[in-house]
N, C-alpha and C positions, 0 to 999 in steps of 0.2 A: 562162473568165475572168469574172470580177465587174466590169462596168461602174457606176458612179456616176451618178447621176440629177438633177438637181434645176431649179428652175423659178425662170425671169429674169424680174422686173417688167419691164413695158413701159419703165418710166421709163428702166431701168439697158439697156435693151438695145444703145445707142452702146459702151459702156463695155465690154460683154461680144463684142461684133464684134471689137472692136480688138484683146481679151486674148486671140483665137483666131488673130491675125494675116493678120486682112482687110485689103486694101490700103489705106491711108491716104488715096489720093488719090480711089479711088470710095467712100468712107466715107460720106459722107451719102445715094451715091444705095442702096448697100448697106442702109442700116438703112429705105430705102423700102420694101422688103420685110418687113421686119419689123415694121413700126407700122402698127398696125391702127386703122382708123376706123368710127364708124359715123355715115352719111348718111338723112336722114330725108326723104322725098318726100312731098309734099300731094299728094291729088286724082286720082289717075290714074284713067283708066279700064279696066273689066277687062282688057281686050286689051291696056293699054298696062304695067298691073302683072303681067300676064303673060309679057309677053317680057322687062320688067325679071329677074322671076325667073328668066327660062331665059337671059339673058345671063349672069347673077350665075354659075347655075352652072358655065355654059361656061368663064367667067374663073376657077374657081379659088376664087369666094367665094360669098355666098350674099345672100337675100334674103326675108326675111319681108313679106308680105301679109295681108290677108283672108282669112278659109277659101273663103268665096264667089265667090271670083273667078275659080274655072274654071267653076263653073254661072252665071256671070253673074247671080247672086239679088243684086246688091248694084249700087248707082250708081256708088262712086265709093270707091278704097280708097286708102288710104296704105300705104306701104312704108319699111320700115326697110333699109337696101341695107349689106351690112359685108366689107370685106375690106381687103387691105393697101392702101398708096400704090399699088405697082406693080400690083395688081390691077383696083384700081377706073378705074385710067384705061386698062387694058384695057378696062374695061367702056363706059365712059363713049366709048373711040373706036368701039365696035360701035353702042353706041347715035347714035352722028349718024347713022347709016345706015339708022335705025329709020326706019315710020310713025306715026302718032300725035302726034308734034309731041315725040319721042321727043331729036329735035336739039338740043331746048331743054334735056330733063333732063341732056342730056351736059354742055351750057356750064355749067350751075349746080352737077353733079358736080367737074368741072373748077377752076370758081370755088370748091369748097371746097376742093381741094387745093393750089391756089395761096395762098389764107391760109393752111393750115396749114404751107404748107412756108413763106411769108415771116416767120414765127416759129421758126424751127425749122432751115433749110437754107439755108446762106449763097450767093451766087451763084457760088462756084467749087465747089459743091457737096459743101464741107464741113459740121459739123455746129455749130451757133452753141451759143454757150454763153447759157442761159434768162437775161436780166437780171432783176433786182431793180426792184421797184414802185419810184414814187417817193413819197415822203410828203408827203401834203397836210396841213398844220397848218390847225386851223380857227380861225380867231378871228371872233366874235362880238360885232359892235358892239352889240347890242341891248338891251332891257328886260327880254326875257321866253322869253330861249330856253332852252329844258328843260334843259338841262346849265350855263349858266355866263352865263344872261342879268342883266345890270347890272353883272357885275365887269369888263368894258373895255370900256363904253358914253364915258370920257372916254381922248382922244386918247393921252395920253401913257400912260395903262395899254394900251390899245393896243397901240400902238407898242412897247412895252417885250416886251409880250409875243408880241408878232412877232417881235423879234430874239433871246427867247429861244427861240422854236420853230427857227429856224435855225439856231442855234448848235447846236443837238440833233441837226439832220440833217433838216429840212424842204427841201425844194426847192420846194416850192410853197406861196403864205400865201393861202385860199382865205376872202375878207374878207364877212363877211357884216351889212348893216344892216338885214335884216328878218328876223324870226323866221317859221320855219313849221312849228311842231312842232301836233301834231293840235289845232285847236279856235283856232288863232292868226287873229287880222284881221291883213289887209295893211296896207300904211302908203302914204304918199304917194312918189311917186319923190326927191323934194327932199328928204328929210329923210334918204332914203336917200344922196343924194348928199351933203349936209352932212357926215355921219356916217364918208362912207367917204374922200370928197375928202385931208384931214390924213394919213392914215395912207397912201394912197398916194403921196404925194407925199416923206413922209418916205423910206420905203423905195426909191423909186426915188431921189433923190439921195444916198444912201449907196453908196457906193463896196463894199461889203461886200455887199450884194445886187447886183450885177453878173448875179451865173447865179440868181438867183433867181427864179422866175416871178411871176405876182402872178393870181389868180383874184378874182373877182366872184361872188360869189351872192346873184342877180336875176333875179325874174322877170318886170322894166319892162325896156323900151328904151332909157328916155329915160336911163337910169341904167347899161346899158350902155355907151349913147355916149358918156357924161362919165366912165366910168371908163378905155375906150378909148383917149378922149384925154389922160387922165393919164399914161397908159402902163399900163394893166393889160392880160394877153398874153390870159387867158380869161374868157370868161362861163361860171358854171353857173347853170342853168334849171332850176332842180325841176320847173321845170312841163313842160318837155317842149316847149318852142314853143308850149304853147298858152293860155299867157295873157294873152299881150299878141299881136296879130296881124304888128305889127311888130318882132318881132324876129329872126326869119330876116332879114329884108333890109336890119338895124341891123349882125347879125353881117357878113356878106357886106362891108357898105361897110365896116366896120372893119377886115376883117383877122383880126380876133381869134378864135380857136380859142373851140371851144362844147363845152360838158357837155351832152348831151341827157339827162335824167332819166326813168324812167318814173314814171308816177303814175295816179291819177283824182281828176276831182275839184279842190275845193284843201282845204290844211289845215283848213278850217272840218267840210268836208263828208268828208274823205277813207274815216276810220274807217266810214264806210255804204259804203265801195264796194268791198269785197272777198270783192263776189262770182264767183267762177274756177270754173269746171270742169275747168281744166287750167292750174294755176297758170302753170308755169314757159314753157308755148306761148303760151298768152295773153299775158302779160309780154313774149315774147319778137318777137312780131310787133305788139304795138301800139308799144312801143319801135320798131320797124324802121321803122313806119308814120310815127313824128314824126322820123326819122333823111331819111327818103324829102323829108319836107315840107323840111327843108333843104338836100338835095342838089336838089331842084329851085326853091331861091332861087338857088342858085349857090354855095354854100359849097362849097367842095373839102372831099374825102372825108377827106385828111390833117390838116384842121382839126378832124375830128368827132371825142369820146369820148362813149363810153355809159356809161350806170350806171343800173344794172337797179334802184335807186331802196328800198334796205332800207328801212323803216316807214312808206313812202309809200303808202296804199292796198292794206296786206296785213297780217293779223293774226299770229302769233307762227309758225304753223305755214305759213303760208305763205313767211314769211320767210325758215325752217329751211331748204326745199324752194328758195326761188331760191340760196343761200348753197351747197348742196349740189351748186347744178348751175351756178355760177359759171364754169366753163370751158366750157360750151356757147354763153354770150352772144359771145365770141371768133370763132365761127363767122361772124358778121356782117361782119368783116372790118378793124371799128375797135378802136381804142386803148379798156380797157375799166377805169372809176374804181369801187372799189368803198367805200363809205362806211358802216358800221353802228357807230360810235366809241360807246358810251354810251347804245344806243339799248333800246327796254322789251325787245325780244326777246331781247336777250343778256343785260339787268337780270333774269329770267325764270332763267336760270341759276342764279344765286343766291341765299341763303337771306335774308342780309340787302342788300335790292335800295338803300341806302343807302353802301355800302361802295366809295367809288370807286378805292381801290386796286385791291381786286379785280376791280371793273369797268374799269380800264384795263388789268390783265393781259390778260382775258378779249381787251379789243381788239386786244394784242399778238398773242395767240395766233394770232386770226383774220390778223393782217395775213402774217404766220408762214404761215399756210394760202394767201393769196393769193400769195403771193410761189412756191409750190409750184406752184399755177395759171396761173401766166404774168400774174397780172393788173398793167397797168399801174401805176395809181396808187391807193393807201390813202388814204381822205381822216379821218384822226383826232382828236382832242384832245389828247391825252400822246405829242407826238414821240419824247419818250424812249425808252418801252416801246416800241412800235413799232420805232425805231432797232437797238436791240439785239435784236428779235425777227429782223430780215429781215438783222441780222450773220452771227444762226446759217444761216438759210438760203442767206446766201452759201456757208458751204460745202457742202449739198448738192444745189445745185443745177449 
Protein backbone atom coordinates (compact mmCIF):
# COMPACT_ATOMS: atom_id res chain seq x y z
CA UNK A 1 0.00 0.00 0.00
CA UNK A 2 1.19 3.67 -0.92
CA UNK A 3 0.96 5.86 2.13
CA UNK A 4 0.91 9.82 1.52
CA UNK A 5 3.35 12.01 3.34
CA UNK A 6 3.46 15.48 3.82
CA UNK A 7 4.53 18.22 6.47
CA UNK A 8 2.08 20.70 8.66
CA UNK A 9 3.47 24.27 9.75
CA UNK A 10 3.46 24.73 13.21
CA UNK A 11 0.96 27.61 12.54
CA UNK A 12 -1.76 25.21 10.84
CA UNK A 13 -1.23 22.59 13.23
CA UNK A 14 -4.99 23.42 15.40
CA UNK A 15 -6.48 23.10 12.06
CA UNK A 16 -4.95 19.77 11.03
CA UNK A 17 -5.90 18.08 14.80
CA UNK A 18 -9.31 18.91 14.17
CA UNK A 19 -9.46 17.62 10.41
CA UNK A 20 -8.07 14.05 11.93
CA UNK A 21 -11.18 14.36 14.32
CA UNK A 22 -9.47 15.02 17.75
CA UNK A 23 -11.90 15.74 20.38
CA UNK A 24 -13.11 19.27 20.34
CA UNK A 25 -13.43 19.62 23.78
CA UNK A 26 -9.54 18.71 24.70
CA UNK A 27 -8.39 20.63 21.58
CA UNK A 28 -6.39 23.23 22.95
CA UNK A 29 -4.73 20.94 25.53
CA UNK A 30 -4.25 18.43 22.46
CA UNK A 31 -2.24 20.87 20.24
CA UNK A 32 0.03 21.22 23.71
CA UNK A 33 1.70 18.50 22.37
CA UNK A 34 2.20 19.58 19.40
CA UNK A 35 3.64 23.31 19.59
CA UNK A 36 6.88 23.40 20.07
CA UNK A 37 9.07 26.09 22.01
CA UNK A 38 12.17 27.11 22.43
CA UNK A 39 13.42 28.42 26.12
CA UNK A 40 16.64 30.27 26.55
CA UNK A 41 18.52 29.98 30.20
CA UNK A 42 21.28 32.56 31.33
CA UNK A 43 24.10 31.55 33.55
CA UNK A 44 23.98 28.13 34.80
CA UNK A 45 26.46 26.42 36.24
CA UNK A 46 28.03 23.18 34.94
CA UNK A 47 26.33 20.99 37.17
CA UNK A 48 23.27 22.88 36.88
CA UNK A 49 23.36 22.91 32.76
CA UNK A 50 23.96 19.33 33.22
CA UNK A 51 21.09 17.99 34.72
CA UNK A 52 19.04 20.65 32.74
CA UNK A 53 20.32 18.42 29.92
CA UNK A 54 19.71 14.93 31.24
CA UNK A 55 16.04 16.16 32.31
CA UNK A 56 15.45 17.51 28.76
CA UNK A 57 16.25 14.17 27.75
CA UNK A 58 14.36 12.21 30.11
CA UNK A 59 11.09 14.27 29.16
CA UNK A 60 11.09 13.50 25.58
CA UNK A 61 12.90 16.86 24.43
CA UNK A 62 16.32 18.04 24.41
CA UNK A 63 18.76 20.59 25.37
CA UNK A 64 21.66 22.27 23.98
CA UNK A 65 24.71 23.74 26.22
CA UNK A 66 28.32 24.24 26.09
CA UNK A 67 30.55 21.62 24.78
CA UNK A 68 32.59 22.16 28.16
CA UNK A 69 30.20 21.55 30.56
CA UNK A 70 30.92 17.96 31.31
CA UNK A 71 34.79 18.74 31.81
CA UNK A 72 33.85 21.63 33.74
CA UNK A 73 36.50 23.94 31.57
CA UNK A 74 33.96 26.67 31.50
CA UNK A 75 32.22 29.01 34.42
CA UNK A 76 29.14 29.63 33.46
CA UNK A 77 26.99 28.25 30.19
CA UNK A 78 23.71 29.07 28.79
CA UNK A 79 21.15 26.68 27.45
CA UNK A 80 18.90 26.59 24.90
CA UNK A 81 15.97 24.00 26.41
CA UNK A 82 13.23 22.90 23.29
CA UNK A 83 10.31 20.73 23.36
CA UNK A 84 6.61 20.79 23.35
CA UNK A 85 4.17 22.47 25.95
CA UNK A 86 3.46 19.15 27.34
CA UNK A 87 6.95 18.31 27.59
CA UNK A 88 8.57 21.13 28.97
CA UNK A 89 6.41 21.25 32.02
CA UNK A 90 7.33 17.72 32.37
CA UNK A 91 10.60 19.07 32.54
CA UNK A 92 10.12 22.10 34.42
CA UNK A 93 8.16 19.73 37.43
CA UNK A 94 11.51 17.52 37.61
CA UNK A 95 13.41 20.41 37.93
CA UNK A 96 11.78 21.97 41.24
CA UNK A 97 13.08 18.89 42.70
CA UNK A 98 16.52 19.86 41.51
CA UNK A 99 19.77 21.35 43.52
CA UNK A 100 21.32 24.17 42.33
CA UNK A 101 18.63 26.70 42.67
CA UNK A 102 17.21 24.40 39.83
CA UNK A 103 13.50 25.45 41.49
CA UNK A 104 13.84 28.68 40.16
CA UNK A 105 14.57 27.61 36.53
CA UNK A 106 11.31 25.71 36.81
CA UNK A 107 9.04 28.94 37.88
CA UNK A 108 10.56 30.94 35.09
CA UNK A 109 10.12 27.69 32.65
CA UNK A 110 6.56 27.69 33.84
CA UNK A 111 6.26 31.61 33.60
CA UNK A 112 7.01 31.16 29.86
CA UNK A 113 4.45 28.84 29.21
CA UNK A 114 1.81 30.54 30.89
CA UNK A 115 2.38 33.58 28.49
CA UNK A 116 2.40 31.62 25.67
CA UNK A 117 -0.61 29.84 26.37
CA UNK A 118 -2.48 33.30 27.64
CA UNK A 119 -2.09 34.22 23.87
CA UNK A 120 -3.02 31.19 22.53
CA UNK A 121 -5.42 28.91 24.94
CA UNK A 122 -8.45 30.25 26.15
CA UNK A 123 -9.48 29.26 29.84
CA UNK A 124 -11.82 26.41 28.94
CA UNK A 125 -9.07 25.17 27.08
CA UNK A 126 -10.03 25.82 23.76
CA UNK A 127 -7.91 27.19 21.17
CA UNK A 128 -8.27 31.35 20.82
CA UNK A 129 -8.44 32.85 17.60
CA UNK A 130 -4.82 35.19 17.17
CA UNK A 131 -6.41 38.98 17.16
CA UNK A 132 -5.57 41.75 14.88
CA UNK A 133 -2.96 44.51 16.13
CA UNK A 134 -4.71 47.72 16.74
CA UNK A 135 -3.57 50.69 14.70
CA UNK A 136 -1.93 53.51 16.03
CA UNK A 137 -2.30 56.77 13.71
CA UNK A 138 0.50 59.03 14.39
CA UNK A 139 0.01 62.69 14.26
CA UNK A 140 2.76 64.97 14.76
CA UNK A 141 2.33 68.30 16.26
CA UNK A 142 5.74 69.57 15.53
CA UNK A 143 8.27 71.62 13.31
CA UNK A 144 10.74 69.23 12.40
CA UNK A 145 9.85 65.60 12.43
CA UNK A 146 11.36 63.43 9.70
CA UNK A 147 8.14 62.39 7.95
CA UNK A 148 5.50 65.24 8.27
CA UNK A 149 7.02 67.87 10.72
CA UNK A 150 4.98 71.50 10.24
CA UNK A 151 2.10 70.03 8.24
CA UNK A 152 -0.32 69.79 11.58
CA UNK A 153 1.72 72.02 13.81
CA UNK A 154 -1.73 74.32 13.67
CA UNK A 155 -4.72 72.80 15.68
CA UNK A 156 -7.35 72.45 13.41
CA UNK A 157 -5.03 70.59 10.59
CA UNK A 158 -4.60 68.68 13.52
CA UNK A 159 -7.59 67.77 14.42
CA UNK A 160 -8.92 67.23 11.08
CA UNK A 161 -6.43 64.78 10.53
CA UNK A 162 -7.13 62.81 13.48
CA UNK A 163 -10.48 62.34 12.48
CA UNK A 164 -9.39 61.23 9.21
CA UNK A 165 -6.99 58.47 10.71
CA UNK A 166 -10.21 57.11 12.48
CA UNK A 167 -12.37 57.07 10.06
CA UNK A 168 -9.56 54.84 8.27
CA UNK A 169 -9.62 52.31 11.17
CA UNK A 170 -7.17 53.92 13.87
CA UNK A 171 -8.18 52.89 17.27
CA UNK A 172 -5.56 54.71 18.83
CA UNK A 173 -4.28 58.71 17.89
CA UNK A 174 -0.72 58.51 19.28
CA UNK A 175 -0.33 62.71 19.48
CA UNK A 176 3.12 63.79 19.57
CA UNK A 177 4.54 67.76 20.22
CA UNK A 178 8.24 66.96 20.16
CA UNK A 179 10.06 65.70 17.61
CA UNK A 180 12.86 62.89 18.18
CA UNK A 181 14.17 61.78 15.15
CA UNK A 182 18.10 61.39 15.24
CA UNK A 183 20.01 64.77 15.79
CA UNK A 184 16.45 66.53 17.19
CA UNK A 185 16.81 69.19 20.70
CA UNK A 186 14.09 68.73 23.14
CA UNK A 187 11.67 71.47 23.76
CA UNK A 188 10.17 72.68 26.84
CA UNK A 189 7.17 70.65 28.59
CA UNK A 190 4.76 73.99 28.01
CA UNK A 191 5.02 74.31 24.68
CA UNK A 192 4.56 70.72 24.47
CA UNK A 193 1.33 71.00 26.52
CA UNK A 194 0.13 74.17 24.39
CA UNK A 195 0.41 72.09 21.42
CA UNK A 196 -1.25 69.05 22.31
CA UNK A 197 -3.92 70.49 25.02
CA UNK A 198 -6.64 71.73 21.62
CA UNK A 199 -6.54 68.62 20.00
CA UNK A 200 -7.13 66.62 23.07
CA UNK A 201 -9.78 68.04 24.16
CA UNK A 202 -11.43 68.26 20.78
CA UNK A 203 -11.37 64.49 20.43
CA UNK A 204 -12.43 63.65 23.57
CA UNK A 205 -15.68 65.84 23.36
CA UNK A 206 -16.78 64.18 20.24
CA UNK A 207 -19.14 61.79 20.61
CA UNK A 208 -17.55 59.65 17.61
CA UNK A 209 -14.23 58.94 19.44
CA UNK A 210 -16.11 57.25 22.34
CA UNK A 211 -13.82 53.80 21.73
CA UNK A 212 -11.11 55.77 20.80
CA UNK A 213 -7.99 55.66 22.76
CA UNK A 214 -5.83 58.92 22.82
CA UNK A 215 -1.73 58.23 23.37
CA UNK A 216 0.84 60.96 24.38
CA UNK A 217 4.30 60.84 23.05
CA UNK A 218 6.52 62.38 25.88
CA UNK A 219 9.25 62.08 27.46
CA UNK A 220 8.37 65.03 30.34
CA UNK A 221 6.16 64.38 33.24
CA UNK A 222 4.91 67.32 33.54
CA UNK A 223 3.24 66.76 30.19
CA UNK A 224 2.06 63.66 30.96
CA UNK A 225 0.22 64.74 33.85
CA UNK A 226 -1.71 67.52 31.84
CA UNK A 227 -2.47 65.22 29.26
CA UNK A 228 -3.79 62.62 31.75
CA UNK A 229 -5.93 65.01 32.90
CA UNK A 230 -7.34 65.97 29.68
CA UNK A 231 -8.36 62.51 29.48
CA UNK A 232 -5.45 60.89 27.25
CA UNK A 233 -5.66 56.82 28.35
CA UNK A 234 -1.47 56.42 27.45
CA UNK A 235 1.83 57.83 27.61
CA UNK A 236 4.57 56.66 25.15
CA UNK A 237 8.21 57.27 26.44
CA UNK A 238 10.77 56.81 23.75
CA UNK A 239 12.90 57.12 26.29
CA UNK A 240 12.33 54.30 28.35
CA UNK A 241 11.79 56.02 31.78
CA UNK A 242 14.81 57.48 31.62
CA UNK A 243 14.65 60.77 30.98
CA UNK A 244 12.82 62.51 33.21
CA UNK A 245 13.22 60.60 36.86
CA UNK A 246 9.63 61.28 37.39
CA UNK A 247 7.70 59.65 35.38
CA UNK A 248 7.22 56.24 36.65
CA UNK A 249 5.47 57.73 39.70
CA UNK A 250 3.59 60.38 37.26
CA UNK A 251 2.30 57.09 35.29
CA UNK A 252 1.44 55.24 38.49
CA UNK A 253 -0.77 58.34 40.00
CA UNK A 254 -2.42 58.63 36.84
CA UNK A 255 -3.73 55.68 35.95
CA UNK A 256 -2.68 55.80 32.53
CA UNK A 257 -1.25 52.95 30.58
CA UNK A 258 2.71 53.41 29.49
CA UNK A 259 4.73 52.54 26.24
CA UNK A 260 8.18 51.59 27.47
CA UNK A 261 10.44 52.15 24.50
CA UNK A 262 13.88 50.87 24.11
CA UNK A 263 16.57 53.15 23.19
CA UNK A 264 20.20 54.80 24.38
CA UNK A 265 21.07 57.73 24.72
CA UNK A 266 18.62 60.61 23.26
CA UNK A 267 18.03 61.77 19.72
CA UNK A 268 20.95 64.07 19.72
CA UNK A 269 23.27 61.43 20.69
CA UNK A 270 21.47 58.06 19.80
CA UNK A 271 23.11 57.22 16.16
CA UNK A 272 26.80 56.75 18.48
CA UNK A 273 25.26 54.10 20.52
CA UNK A 274 24.74 51.01 18.53
CA UNK A 275 27.18 49.44 19.65
CA UNK A 276 25.65 45.41 20.38
CA UNK A 277 27.35 42.21 20.48
CA UNK A 278 24.15 40.62 20.40
CA UNK A 279 21.58 42.90 19.08
CA UNK A 280 18.29 41.36 19.68
CA UNK A 281 19.62 39.93 23.84
CA UNK A 282 20.86 43.22 24.57
CA UNK A 283 17.60 45.14 23.27
CA UNK A 284 15.85 42.50 24.97
CA UNK A 285 16.90 42.69 28.66
CA UNK A 286 17.67 46.40 28.81
CA UNK A 287 14.05 46.95 27.57
CA UNK A 288 13.13 44.39 30.68
CA UNK A 289 15.41 46.45 32.74
CA UNK A 290 13.37 49.85 32.26
CA UNK A 291 9.98 47.62 32.23
CA UNK A 292 11.50 46.23 35.96
CA UNK A 293 11.94 50.13 36.94
CA UNK A 294 8.30 50.51 36.48
CA UNK A 295 6.79 47.58 38.01
CA UNK A 296 8.66 48.64 40.98
CA UNK A 297 6.93 52.25 41.08
CA UNK A 298 3.82 50.31 41.26
CA UNK A 299 2.39 50.42 37.86
CA UNK A 300 0.45 47.19 37.27
CA UNK A 301 1.81 44.83 34.62
CA UNK A 302 -1.52 45.12 32.64
CA UNK A 303 -0.82 48.80 32.08
CA UNK A 304 2.64 48.12 30.52
CA UNK A 305 3.36 47.82 26.45
CA UNK A 306 6.83 47.38 24.99
CA UNK A 307 8.37 48.45 21.97
CA UNK A 308 11.52 47.14 21.18
CA UNK A 309 12.14 50.85 19.75
CA UNK A 310 12.89 50.53 15.50
CA UNK A 311 15.65 53.41 14.71
CA UNK A 312 16.20 54.39 18.18
CA UNK A 313 19.91 53.48 18.83
CA UNK A 314 20.39 50.84 16.07
CA UNK A 315 21.67 51.11 12.59
CA UNK A 316 19.75 49.52 9.42
CA UNK A 317 20.97 46.07 10.06
CA UNK A 318 20.29 45.93 13.27
CA UNK A 319 16.94 47.05 12.91
CA UNK A 320 16.45 44.08 10.25
CA UNK A 321 17.49 41.61 13.12
CA UNK A 322 15.05 43.05 15.98
CA UNK A 323 11.97 43.23 13.07
CA UNK A 324 12.96 39.44 12.44
CA UNK A 325 12.75 38.40 15.93
CA UNK A 326 9.76 40.55 16.76
CA UNK A 327 7.83 37.61 18.30
CA UNK A 328 10.52 36.80 20.96
CA UNK A 329 9.91 40.36 22.78
CA UNK A 330 6.13 38.56 23.56
CA UNK A 331 8.02 36.28 25.74
CA UNK A 332 8.26 39.19 28.46
CA UNK A 333 4.81 38.69 29.07
CA UNK A 334 3.32 42.30 27.86
CA UNK A 335 1.34 43.78 25.26
CA UNK A 336 3.99 44.43 22.48
CA UNK A 337 3.66 48.06 20.03
CA UNK A 338 5.70 47.80 17.15
CA UNK A 339 6.43 51.30 15.23
CA UNK A 340 8.90 51.56 12.00
CA UNK A 341 6.13 53.63 9.75
CA UNK A 342 8.60 55.74 7.28
CA UNK A 343 11.49 55.10 9.11
CA UNK A 344 15.48 55.18 7.11
CA UNK A 345 15.65 51.32 7.42
CA UNK A 346 12.79 50.41 5.59
CA UNK A 347 13.51 53.98 3.26
CA UNK A 348 16.86 51.56 2.58
CA UNK A 349 14.52 49.22 0.75
CA UNK A 350 14.01 51.33 -1.89
CA UNK A 351 15.60 52.77 -4.84
CA UNK A 352 13.95 56.07 -4.86
CA UNK A 353 14.10 56.61 -0.81
CA UNK A 354 11.66 59.86 -1.72
CA UNK A 355 8.66 57.83 -2.84
CA UNK A 356 6.06 57.81 -0.12
CA UNK A 357 3.65 55.72 -1.74
CA UNK A 358 5.90 53.03 -1.91
CA UNK A 359 7.06 53.74 1.52
CA UNK A 360 3.81 53.41 2.95
CA UNK A 361 3.21 50.01 1.25
CA UNK A 362 6.39 48.86 2.45
CA UNK A 363 4.63 49.84 6.03
CA UNK A 364 1.66 48.14 5.21
CA UNK A 365 3.38 45.05 4.51
CA UNK A 366 5.37 45.11 7.67
CA UNK A 367 2.17 45.76 9.65
CA UNK A 368 0.65 42.50 7.54
CA UNK A 369 3.88 40.67 9.07
CA UNK A 370 2.89 41.84 12.71
CA UNK A 371 -0.48 41.01 12.65
CA UNK A 372 1.08 37.24 11.74
CA UNK A 373 3.16 37.62 14.98
CA UNK A 374 0.60 38.31 17.43
CA UNK A 375 1.82 41.81 17.75
CA UNK A 376 -0.42 44.10 19.49
CA UNK A 377 -0.34 47.47 18.35
CA UNK A 378 1.14 49.03 14.62
CA UNK A 379 1.98 52.39 15.47
CA UNK A 380 1.86 54.05 11.56
CA UNK A 381 1.38 57.14 9.35
CA UNK A 382 -1.04 55.95 6.53
CA UNK A 383 -3.95 54.26 8.56
CA UNK A 384 -5.17 53.29 5.38
CA UNK A 385 -2.63 51.01 3.94
CA UNK A 386 -2.30 49.46 7.17
CA UNK A 387 -6.18 48.98 7.46
CA UNK A 388 -6.33 46.94 4.41
CA UNK A 389 -3.03 45.18 5.12
CA UNK A 390 -4.32 43.49 8.60
CA UNK A 391 -8.18 42.93 6.48
CA UNK A 392 -6.17 40.38 4.53
CA UNK A 393 -4.67 39.05 7.52
CA UNK A 394 -7.81 38.66 9.10
CA UNK A 395 -8.43 35.84 7.13
CA UNK A 396 -5.43 33.92 7.79
CA UNK A 397 -5.00 34.15 10.93
Amino acid sequence: MQFKVRRILPENIEKEIQNVGFSQSYLGFGVQKHKFLNIKIYDLKPEAATIIKQTALSSGCDAAVHHNVLTHNIELSNAVLSGTVSQLKTVADKLNLQQFSLDKVSAEILKQIVIYEKGYINTDGTVKKLALPKIMGILNITENSFSDGGKFLDPKCAIKHAFKMIEDGAGIIDIGAESTRPGSEPIPADIEIKRITPVIKELKNNTACREIQISIDTRNSKTAKAAAELGADIINDVSGLTWDKNMPNTIKDTGADIIIMHSRGTPKDMDTLCNYKNTAEEVYFELYDRVKKALDAGIAPEKIIIDPGFGFAKNNEQNFEILSRIEEFKSMGFRVLAGLSRKRFIKSLLKDTADLEALNSLTAQASFYFALKGINIVRVHNVEKSRQALDLAEKLI
